[in-house]
C-alpha positions in Angstrom: -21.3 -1.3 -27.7 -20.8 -2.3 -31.2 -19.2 -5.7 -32.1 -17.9 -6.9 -28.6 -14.7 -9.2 -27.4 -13.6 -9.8 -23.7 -10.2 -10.5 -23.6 -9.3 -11.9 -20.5 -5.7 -11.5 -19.8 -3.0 -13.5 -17.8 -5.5 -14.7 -15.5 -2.4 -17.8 -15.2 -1.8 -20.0 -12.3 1.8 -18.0 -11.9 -0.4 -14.9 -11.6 -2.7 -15.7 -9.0 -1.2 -18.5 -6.8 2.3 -19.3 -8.3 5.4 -17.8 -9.4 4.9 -14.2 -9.6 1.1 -13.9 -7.1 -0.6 -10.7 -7.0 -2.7 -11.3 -3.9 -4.4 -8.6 -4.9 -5.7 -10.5 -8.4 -8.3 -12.9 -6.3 -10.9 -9.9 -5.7 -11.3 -9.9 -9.8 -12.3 -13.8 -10.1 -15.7 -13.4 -9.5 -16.2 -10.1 -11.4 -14.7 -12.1 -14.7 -16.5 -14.9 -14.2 -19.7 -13.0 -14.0 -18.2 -11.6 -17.5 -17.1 -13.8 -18.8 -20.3 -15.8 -18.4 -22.6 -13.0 -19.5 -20.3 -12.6 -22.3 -21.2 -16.0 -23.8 -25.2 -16.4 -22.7 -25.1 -13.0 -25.2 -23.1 -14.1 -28.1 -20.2 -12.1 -27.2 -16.9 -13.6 -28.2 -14.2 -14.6 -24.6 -10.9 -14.6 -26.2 -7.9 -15.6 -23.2 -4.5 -13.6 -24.0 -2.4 -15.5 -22.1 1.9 -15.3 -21.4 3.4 -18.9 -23.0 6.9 -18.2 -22.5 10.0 -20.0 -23.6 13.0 -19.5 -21.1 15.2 -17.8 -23.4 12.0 -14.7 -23.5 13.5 -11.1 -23.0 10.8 -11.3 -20.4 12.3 -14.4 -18.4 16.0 -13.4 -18.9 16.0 -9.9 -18.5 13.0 -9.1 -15.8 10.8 -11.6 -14.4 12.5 -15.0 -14.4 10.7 -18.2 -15.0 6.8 -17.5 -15.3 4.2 -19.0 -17.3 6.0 -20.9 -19.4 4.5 -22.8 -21.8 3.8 -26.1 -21.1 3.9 -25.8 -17.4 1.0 -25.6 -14.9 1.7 -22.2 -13.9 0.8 -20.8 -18.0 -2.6 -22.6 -17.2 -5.8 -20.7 -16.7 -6.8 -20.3 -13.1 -9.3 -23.1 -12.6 -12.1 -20.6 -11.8 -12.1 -19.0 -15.4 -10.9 -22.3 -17.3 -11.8 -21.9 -20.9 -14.9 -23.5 -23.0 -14.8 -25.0 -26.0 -16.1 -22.3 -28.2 -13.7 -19.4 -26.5 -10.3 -18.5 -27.9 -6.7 -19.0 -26.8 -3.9 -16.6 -28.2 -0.4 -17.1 -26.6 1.6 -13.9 -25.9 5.7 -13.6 -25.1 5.7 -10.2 -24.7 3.4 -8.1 -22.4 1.0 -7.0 -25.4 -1.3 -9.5 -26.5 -1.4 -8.2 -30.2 2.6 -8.5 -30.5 3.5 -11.2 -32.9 0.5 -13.3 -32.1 -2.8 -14.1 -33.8 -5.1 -11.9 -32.1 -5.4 -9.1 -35.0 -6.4 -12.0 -37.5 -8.5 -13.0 -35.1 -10.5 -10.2 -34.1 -10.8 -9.1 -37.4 -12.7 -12.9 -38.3 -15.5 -12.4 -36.1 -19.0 -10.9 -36.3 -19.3 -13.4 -39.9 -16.1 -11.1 -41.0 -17.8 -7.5 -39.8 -14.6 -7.7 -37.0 -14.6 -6.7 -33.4 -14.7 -3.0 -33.1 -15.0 -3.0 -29.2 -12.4 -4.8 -26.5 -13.6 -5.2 -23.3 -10.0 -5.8 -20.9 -10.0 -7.7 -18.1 -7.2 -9.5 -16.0 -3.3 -8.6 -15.2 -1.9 -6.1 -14.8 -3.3 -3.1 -15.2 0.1 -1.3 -15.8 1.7 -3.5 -17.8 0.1 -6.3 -20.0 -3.7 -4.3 -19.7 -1.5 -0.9 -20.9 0.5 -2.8 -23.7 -2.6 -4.4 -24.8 -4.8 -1.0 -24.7 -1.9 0.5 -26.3 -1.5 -1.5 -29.6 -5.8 -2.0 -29.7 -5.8 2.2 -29.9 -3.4 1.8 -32.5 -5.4 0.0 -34.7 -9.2 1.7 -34.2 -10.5 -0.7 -31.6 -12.7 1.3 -28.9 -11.4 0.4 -25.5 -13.2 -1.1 -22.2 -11.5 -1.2 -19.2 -13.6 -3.8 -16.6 -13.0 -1.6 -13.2 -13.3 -4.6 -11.0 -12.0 -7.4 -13.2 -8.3 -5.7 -13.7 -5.4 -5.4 -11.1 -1.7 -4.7 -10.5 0.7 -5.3 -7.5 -0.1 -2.7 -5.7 -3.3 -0.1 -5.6 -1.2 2.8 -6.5 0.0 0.7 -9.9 -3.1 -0.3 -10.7 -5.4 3.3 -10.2 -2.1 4.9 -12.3 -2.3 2.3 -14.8 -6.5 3.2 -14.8 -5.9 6.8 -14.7 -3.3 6.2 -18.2 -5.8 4.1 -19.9 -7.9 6.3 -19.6 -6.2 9.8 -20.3 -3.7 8.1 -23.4 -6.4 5.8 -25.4 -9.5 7.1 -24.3 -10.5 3.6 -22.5 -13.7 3.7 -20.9 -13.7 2.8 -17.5 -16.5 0.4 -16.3 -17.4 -2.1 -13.6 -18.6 -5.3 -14.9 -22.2 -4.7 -14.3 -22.2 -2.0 -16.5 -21.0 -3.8 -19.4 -22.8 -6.8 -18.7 -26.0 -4.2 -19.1 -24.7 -3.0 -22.7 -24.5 -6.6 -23.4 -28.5 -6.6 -22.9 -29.3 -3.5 -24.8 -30.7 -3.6 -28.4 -27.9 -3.2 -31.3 
């Protein structure tokens, strides 16, 4: 796995035990922690793509109503997966987390300028903000890595369609967290 990132995505307060709560989202916590925390022991960068809405967001109007907007508790982190000082923080108002925000820049910065050529994906929701995400990282070269057990959706038949599309469209890899965790281990 050349030049990793975990991007952890919309694992918010709203998300999980607020506004809009997938039940379904509290079987990933552990996975992404262990991820997430392999991730950093091996010098692999954690970068949070995370909804900061303003109420006037096509999002808030038009579909969702009021979620994660910035500012409020429920666009926090879940406690379990709070960010450390040396991860990243990019701020998303659509479902994509390269749309309009920092995270190209970003990515491109790391590795002492080399760039992230790998994104591992992790978080909510599989069919939307993981797809959107997965989408515009295709788009741009990035090889894609889907964490098996640290992504969900609403429901199981949203989530294993949105898997089965990442997958058939942009060529994601599939993987559960132990895997990847492994490739984290093996010599570059």
């Amino acid at each position: 796995m050349r030049n990793p990132a975990i991007i952890i995505v919309d694992l918010l307060n709203d998300f999980v035990t607020g506004e809009l709560k997938v039940e379904r989202a509290q079987k990933i916590i552990q996975p992404l922690r262990k991820l997430v925390e392999a991730g950093r022991k091996n010098g692999v960068p954690v970068i949070y793509s995370n909804d900061a809405h303003y109420k006037m967001d096509h999002e808030v109007v038009h579909k969702w109503g009021g979620h994660a907007i910035k500012g409020t508790p429920g666009a926090e982190v879940i406690p379990q997966l709070v960010p450390k000082k040396e991860d990243f923080i990019v701020e998303k108002r659509t479902y994509s987390g390269f749309y309009e925000t920092g995270l190209e820049p970003l990515l491109r910065s790391l590795y002492q300028g080399r760039g992230v050529k790998t994104i591992i994906l992790g978080g909510l929701h599989t069919h939307i903000c993981i797809r959107h995400t997965s989408a515009d990282a295709f788009f741009r070269g990035y090889k894609i890595v889907i964490a098996r057990d640290g992504v969900e959706a609403f429901t199981e038949e949203t989530h294993c369609e949105g898997l089965e599309y990442l997958k058939e469209v942009y060529n994601a890899e599939i993987k559960a967290v132990v895997e990847i965790i492994r490739e984290f281990k093996k010599p570059k």
